[in-house]
C-alpha positions as protocol buffer text, in pm:
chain_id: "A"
residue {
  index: 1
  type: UNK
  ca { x: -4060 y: -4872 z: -5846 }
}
residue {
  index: 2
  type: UNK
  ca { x: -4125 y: -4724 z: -5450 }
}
residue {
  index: 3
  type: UNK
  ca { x: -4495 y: -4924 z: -5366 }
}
residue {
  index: 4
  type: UNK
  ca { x: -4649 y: -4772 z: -5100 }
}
residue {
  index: 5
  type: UNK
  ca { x: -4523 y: -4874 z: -4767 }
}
residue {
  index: 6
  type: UNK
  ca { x: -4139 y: -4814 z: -4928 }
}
residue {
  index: 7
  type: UNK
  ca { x: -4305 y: -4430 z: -5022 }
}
residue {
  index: 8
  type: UNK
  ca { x: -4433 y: -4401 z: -4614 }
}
residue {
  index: 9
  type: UNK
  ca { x: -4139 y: -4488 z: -4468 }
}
residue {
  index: 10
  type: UNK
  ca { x: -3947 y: -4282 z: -4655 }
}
residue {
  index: 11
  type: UNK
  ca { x: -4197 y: -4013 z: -4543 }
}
residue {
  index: 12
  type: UNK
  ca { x: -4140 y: -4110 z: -4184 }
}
residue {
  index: 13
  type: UNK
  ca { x: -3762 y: -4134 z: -4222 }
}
residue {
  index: 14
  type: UNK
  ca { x: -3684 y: -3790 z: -4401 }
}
residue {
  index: 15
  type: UNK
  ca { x: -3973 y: -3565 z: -4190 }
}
residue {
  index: 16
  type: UNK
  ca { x: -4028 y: -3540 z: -3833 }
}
residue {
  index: 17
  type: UNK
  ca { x: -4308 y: -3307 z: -3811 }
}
residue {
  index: 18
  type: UNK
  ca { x: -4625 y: -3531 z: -3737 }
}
residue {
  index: 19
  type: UNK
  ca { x: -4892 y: -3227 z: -3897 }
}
residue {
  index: 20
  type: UNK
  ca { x: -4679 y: -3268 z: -4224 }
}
residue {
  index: 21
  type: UNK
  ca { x: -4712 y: -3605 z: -4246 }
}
residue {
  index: 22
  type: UNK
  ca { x: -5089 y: -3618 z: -4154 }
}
residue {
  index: 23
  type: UNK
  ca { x: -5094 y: -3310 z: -4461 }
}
residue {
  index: 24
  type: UNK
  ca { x: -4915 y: -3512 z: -4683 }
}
residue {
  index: 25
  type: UNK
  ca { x: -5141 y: -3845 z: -4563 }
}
residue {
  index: 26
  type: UNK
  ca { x: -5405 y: -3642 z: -4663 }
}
residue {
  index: 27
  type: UNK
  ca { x: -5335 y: -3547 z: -4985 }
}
residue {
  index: 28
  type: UNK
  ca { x: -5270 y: -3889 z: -5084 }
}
residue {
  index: 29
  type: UNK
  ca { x: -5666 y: -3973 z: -5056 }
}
residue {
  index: 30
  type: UNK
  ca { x: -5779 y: -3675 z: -5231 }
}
residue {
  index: 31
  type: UNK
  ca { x: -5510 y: -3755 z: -5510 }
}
residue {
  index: 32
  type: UNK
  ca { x: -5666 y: -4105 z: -5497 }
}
residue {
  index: 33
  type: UNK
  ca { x: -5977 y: -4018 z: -5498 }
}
residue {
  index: 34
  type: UNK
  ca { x: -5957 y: -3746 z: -5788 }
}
residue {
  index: 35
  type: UNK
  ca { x: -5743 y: -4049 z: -6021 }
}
residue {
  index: 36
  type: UNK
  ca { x: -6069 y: -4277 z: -5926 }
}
residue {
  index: 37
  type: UNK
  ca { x: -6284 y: -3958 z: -6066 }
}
residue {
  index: 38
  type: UNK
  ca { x: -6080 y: -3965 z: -6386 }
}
residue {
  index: 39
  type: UNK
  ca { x: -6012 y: -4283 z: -6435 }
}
residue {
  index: 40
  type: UNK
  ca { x: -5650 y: -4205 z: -6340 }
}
residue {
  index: 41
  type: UNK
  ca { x: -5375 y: -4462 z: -6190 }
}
residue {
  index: 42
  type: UNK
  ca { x: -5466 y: -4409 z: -5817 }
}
residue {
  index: 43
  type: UNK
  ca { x: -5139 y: -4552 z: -5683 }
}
residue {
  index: 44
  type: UNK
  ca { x: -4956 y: -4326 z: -5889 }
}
residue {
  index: 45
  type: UNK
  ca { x: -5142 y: -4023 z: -5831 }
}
residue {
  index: 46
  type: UNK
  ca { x: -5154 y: -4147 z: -5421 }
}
residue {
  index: 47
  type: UNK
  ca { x: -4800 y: -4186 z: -5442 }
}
residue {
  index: 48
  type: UNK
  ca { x: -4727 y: -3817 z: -5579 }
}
residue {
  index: 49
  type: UNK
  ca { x: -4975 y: -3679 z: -5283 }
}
residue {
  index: 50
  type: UNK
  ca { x: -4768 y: -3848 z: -5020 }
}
residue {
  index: 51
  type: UNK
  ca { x: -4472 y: -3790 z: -5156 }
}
residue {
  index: 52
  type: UNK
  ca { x: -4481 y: -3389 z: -5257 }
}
residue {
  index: 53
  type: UNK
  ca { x: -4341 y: -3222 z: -4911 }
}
residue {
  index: 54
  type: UNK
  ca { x: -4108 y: -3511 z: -4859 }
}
residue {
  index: 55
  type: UNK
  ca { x: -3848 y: -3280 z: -4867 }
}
residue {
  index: 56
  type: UNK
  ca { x: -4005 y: -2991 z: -4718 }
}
residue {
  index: 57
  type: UNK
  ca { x: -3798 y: -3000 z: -4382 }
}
residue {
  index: 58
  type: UNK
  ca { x: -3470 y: -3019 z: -4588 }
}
residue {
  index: 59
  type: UNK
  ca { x: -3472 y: -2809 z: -4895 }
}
residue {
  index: 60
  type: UNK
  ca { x: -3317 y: -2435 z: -4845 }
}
residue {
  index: 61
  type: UNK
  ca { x: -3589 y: -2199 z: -5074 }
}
residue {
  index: 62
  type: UNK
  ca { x: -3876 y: -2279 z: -5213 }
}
residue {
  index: 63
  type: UNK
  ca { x: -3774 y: -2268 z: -5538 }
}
residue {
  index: 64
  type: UNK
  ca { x: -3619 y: -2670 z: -5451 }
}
residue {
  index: 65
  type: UNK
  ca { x: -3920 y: -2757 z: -5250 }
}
residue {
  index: 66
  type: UNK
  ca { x: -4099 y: -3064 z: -5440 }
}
residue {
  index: 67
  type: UNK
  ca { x: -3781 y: -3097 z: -5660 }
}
residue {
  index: 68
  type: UNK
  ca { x: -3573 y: -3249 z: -5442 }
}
residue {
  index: 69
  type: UNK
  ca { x: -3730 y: -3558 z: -5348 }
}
residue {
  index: 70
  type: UNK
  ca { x: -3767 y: -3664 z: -5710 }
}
residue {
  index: 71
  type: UNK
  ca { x: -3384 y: -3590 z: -5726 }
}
residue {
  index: 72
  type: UNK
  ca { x: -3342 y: -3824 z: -5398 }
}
residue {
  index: 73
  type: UNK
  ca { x: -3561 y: -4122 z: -5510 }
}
residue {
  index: 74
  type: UNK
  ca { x: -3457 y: -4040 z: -5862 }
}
residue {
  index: 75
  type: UNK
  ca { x: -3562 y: -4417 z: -6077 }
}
residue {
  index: 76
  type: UNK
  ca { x: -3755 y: -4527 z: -5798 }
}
residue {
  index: 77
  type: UNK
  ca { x: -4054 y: -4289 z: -5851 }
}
residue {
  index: 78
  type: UNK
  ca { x: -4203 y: -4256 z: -6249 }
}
residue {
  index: 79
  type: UNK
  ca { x: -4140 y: -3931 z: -6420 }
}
residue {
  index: 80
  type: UNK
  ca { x: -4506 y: -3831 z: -6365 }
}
residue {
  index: 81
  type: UNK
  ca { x: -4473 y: -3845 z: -5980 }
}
residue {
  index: 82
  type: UNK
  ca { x: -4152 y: -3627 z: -6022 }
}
residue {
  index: 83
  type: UNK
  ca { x: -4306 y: -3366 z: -6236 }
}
residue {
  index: 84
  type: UNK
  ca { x: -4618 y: -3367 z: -6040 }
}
residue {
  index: 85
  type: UNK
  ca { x: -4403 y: -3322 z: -5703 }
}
residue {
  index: 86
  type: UNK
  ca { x: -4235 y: -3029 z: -5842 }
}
residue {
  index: 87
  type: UNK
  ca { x: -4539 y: -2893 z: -6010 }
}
residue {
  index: 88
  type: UNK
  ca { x: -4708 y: -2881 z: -5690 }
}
residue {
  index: 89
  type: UNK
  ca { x: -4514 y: -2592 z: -5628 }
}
residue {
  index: 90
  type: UNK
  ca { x: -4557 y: -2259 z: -5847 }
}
residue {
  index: 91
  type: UNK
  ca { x: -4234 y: -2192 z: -5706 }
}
residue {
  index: 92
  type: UNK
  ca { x: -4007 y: -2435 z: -5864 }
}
residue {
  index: 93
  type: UNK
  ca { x: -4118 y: -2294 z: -6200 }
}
residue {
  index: 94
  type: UNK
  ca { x: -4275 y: -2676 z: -6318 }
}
residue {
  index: 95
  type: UNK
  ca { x: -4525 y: -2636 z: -6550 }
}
residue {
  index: 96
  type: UNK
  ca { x: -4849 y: -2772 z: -6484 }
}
residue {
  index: 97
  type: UNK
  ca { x: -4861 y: -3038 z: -6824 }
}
residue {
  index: 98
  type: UNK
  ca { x: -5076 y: -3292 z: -6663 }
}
residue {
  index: 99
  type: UNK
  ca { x: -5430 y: -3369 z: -6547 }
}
residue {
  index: 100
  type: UNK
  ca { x: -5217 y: -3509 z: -6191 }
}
residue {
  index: 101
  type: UNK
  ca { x: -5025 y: -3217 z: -6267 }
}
residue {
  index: 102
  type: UNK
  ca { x: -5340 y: -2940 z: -6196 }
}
residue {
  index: 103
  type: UNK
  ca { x: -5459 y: -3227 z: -5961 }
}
residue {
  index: 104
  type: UNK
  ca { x: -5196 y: -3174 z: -5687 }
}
residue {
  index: 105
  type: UNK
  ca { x: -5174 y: -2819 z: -5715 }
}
residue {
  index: 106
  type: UNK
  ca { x: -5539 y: -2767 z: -5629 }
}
residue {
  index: 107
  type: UNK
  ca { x: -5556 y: -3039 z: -5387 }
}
residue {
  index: 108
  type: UNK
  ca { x: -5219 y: -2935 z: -5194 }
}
residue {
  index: 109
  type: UNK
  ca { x: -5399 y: -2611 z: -5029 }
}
residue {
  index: 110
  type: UNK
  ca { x: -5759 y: -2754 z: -5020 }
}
residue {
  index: 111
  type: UNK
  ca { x: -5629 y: -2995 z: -4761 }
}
residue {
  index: 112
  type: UNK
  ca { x: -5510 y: -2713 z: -4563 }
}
residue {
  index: 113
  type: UNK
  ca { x: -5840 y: -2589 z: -4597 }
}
residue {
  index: 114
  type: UNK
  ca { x: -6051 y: -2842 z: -4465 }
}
residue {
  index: 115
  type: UNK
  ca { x: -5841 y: -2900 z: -4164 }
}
residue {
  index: 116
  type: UNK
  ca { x: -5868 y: -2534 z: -4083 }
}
residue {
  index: 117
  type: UNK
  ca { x: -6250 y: -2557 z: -4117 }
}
residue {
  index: 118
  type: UNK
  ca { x: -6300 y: -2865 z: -3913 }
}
residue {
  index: 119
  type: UNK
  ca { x: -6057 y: -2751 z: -3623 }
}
residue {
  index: 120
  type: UNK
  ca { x: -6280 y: -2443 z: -3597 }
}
residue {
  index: 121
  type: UNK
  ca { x: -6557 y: -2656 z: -3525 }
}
residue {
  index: 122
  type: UNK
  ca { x: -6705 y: -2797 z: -3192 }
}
residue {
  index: 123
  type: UNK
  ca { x: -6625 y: -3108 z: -3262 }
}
residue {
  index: 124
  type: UNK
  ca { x: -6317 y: -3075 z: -3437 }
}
residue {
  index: 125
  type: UNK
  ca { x: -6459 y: -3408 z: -3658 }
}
residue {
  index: 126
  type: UNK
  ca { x: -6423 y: -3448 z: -4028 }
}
residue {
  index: 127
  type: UNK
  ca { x: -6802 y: -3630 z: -3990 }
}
residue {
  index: 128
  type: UNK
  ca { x: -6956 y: -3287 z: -3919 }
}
residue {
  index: 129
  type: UNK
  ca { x: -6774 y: -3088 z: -4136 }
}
residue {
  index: 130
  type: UNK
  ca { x: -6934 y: -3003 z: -4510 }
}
residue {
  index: 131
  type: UNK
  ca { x: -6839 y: -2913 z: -4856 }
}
residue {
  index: 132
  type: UNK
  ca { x: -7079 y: -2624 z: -4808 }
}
residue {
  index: 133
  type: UNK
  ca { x: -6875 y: -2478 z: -4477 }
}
residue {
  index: 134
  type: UNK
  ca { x: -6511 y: -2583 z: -4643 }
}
residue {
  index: 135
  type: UNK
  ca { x: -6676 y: -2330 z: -4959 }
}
residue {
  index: 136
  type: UNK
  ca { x: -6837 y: -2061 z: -4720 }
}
residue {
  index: 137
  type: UNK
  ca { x: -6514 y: -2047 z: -4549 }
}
residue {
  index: 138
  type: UNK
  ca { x: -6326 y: -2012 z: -4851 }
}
residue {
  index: 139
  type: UNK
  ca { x: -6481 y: -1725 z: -4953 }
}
residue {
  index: 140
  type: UNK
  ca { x: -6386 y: -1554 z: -4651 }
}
residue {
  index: 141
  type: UNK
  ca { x: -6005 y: -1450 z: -4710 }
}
residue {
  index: 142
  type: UNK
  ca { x: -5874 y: -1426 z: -4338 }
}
residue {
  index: 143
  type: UNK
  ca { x: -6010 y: -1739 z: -4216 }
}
residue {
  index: 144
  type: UNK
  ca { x: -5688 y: -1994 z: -4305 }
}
residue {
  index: 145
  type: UNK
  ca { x: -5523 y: -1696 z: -4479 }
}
residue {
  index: 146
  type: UNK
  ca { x: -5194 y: -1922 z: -4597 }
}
residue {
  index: 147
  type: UNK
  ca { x: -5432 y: -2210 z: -4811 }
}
residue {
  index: 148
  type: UNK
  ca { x: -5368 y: -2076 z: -5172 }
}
residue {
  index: 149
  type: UNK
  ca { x: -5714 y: -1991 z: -5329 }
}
residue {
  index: 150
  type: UNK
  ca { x: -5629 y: -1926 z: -5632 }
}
residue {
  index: 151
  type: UNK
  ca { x: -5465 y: -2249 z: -5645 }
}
residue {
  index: 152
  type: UNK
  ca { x: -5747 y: -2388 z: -5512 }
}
residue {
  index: 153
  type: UNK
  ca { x: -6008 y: -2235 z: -5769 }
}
residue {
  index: 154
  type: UNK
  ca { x: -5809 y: -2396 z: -6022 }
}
residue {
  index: 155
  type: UNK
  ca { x: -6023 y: -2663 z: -6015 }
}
residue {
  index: 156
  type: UNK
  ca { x: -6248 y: -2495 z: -6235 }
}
residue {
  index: 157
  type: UNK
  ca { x: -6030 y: -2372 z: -6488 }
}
residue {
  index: 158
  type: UNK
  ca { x: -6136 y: -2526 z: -6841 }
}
residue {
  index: 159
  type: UNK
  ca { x: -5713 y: -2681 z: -6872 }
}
residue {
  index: 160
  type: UNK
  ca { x: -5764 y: -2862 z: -6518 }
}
residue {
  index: 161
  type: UNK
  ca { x: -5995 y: -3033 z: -6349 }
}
residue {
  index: 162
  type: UNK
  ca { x: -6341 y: -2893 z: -6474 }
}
residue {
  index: 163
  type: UNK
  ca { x: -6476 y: -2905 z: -6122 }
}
residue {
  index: 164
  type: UNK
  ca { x: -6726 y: -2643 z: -5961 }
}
residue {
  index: 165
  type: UNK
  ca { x: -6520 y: -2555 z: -5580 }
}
residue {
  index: 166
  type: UNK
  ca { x: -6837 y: -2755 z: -5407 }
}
residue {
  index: 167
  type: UNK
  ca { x: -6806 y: -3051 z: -5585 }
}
residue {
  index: 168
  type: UNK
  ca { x: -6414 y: -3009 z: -5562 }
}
residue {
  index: 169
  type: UNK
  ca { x: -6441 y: -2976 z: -5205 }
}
residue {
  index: 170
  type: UNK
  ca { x: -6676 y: -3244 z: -5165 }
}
residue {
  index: 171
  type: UNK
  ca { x: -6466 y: -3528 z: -5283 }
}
residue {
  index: 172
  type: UNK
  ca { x: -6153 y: -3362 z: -5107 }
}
residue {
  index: 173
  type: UNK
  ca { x: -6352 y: -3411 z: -4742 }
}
residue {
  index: 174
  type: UNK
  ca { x: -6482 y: -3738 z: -4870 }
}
residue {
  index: 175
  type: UNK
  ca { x: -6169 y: -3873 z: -4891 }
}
residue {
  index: 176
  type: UNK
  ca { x: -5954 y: -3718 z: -4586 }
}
residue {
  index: 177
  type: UNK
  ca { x: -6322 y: -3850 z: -4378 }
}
residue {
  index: 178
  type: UNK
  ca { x: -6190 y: -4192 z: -4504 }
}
residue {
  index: 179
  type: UNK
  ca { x: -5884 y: -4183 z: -4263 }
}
residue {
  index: 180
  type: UNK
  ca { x: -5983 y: -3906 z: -4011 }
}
residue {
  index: 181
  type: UNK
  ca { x: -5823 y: -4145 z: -3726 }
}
residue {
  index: 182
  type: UNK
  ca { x: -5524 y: -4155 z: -3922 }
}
residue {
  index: 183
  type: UNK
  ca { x: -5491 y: -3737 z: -3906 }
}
residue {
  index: 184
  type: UNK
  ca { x: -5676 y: -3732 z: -3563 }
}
residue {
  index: 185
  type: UNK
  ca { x: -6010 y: -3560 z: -3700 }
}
């Protein structure tokens, strides 16, 4: 099994864009942080956050995209992190079966999301940012036009995660505040 530092430098070795990685670095808190909320395996679930766009730099449609790096770490990485990578991705066709499953697709954009909203800012700090101006700017549908809000909403659908969007976005910029130095916010 890939532990974590194995997972990151695969990360570093297959992408070279730094804002993917700090996406993907990103998404590995808020995955950790939801497993924590659900008593979940947080490594796994971390794992499948930082791993999910591994291939994004590589894979030709994005229909492949999330698929293809459980094809390249194939026994190294559980089934669950596999399914979750690909599920990630409405485009592959996964289905979502999985609590980590709805986890990563709701997650994946809300990252997006809060970055957008804090980069607007003054500041342009995590610390000042808050779930109530990540949700006020989610309701308005030009302002970071390519996060997914449907996928995000999914976080209150009755099969997922059960979470209102300011609670949902509330433990999303908890956790990315947790290693704003490491994303440079």
């Amino acid at each position: 099994m890939l532990n974590r530092q194995e997972a990151s430098d695969f990360v570093k070795e297959k992408v070279k864009n730094k804002n993917l990685i700090k996406h993907m670095l990103a998404l590995e808190v808020v995955m950790k942080a939801l497993a924590r909320k659900y008593n979940e395996n947080e490594e796994q679930w971390g794992l499948a956050g930082l791993l999910h766009d591994a291939d994004c730099e590589e894979v030709e449609g994005m229909e492949r995209q999330g698929v293809l790096v459980g094809e390249w770490l194939g026994d190294k990485i559980d089934e669950t992190i596999q399914h979750a990578c690909a599920a990630h991705n409405s485009a592959t066709g996964a289905k979502r079966e999985k609590l980590i499953d709805h986890a990563i697709y709701a997650a994946d954009p809300l990252t997006g999301l809060i970055v957008a909203s804090t980069l607007v800012l003054p500041s342009k700090k995590l610390a000042d940012l808050s779930a109530e101006s990540i949700v006020k700017r989610y309701n308005e549908p030009r302002f970071a036009a390519g996060a997914d809000r449907e996928a995000i909403i999914s976080c209150e659908d009755g099969n997922g995660l059960n979470l209102s969007l300011n609670e949902f976005a509330q433990i999303g910029l908890s956790a990315m505040q947790e290693i704003s130095n490491d994303i440079d916010l």
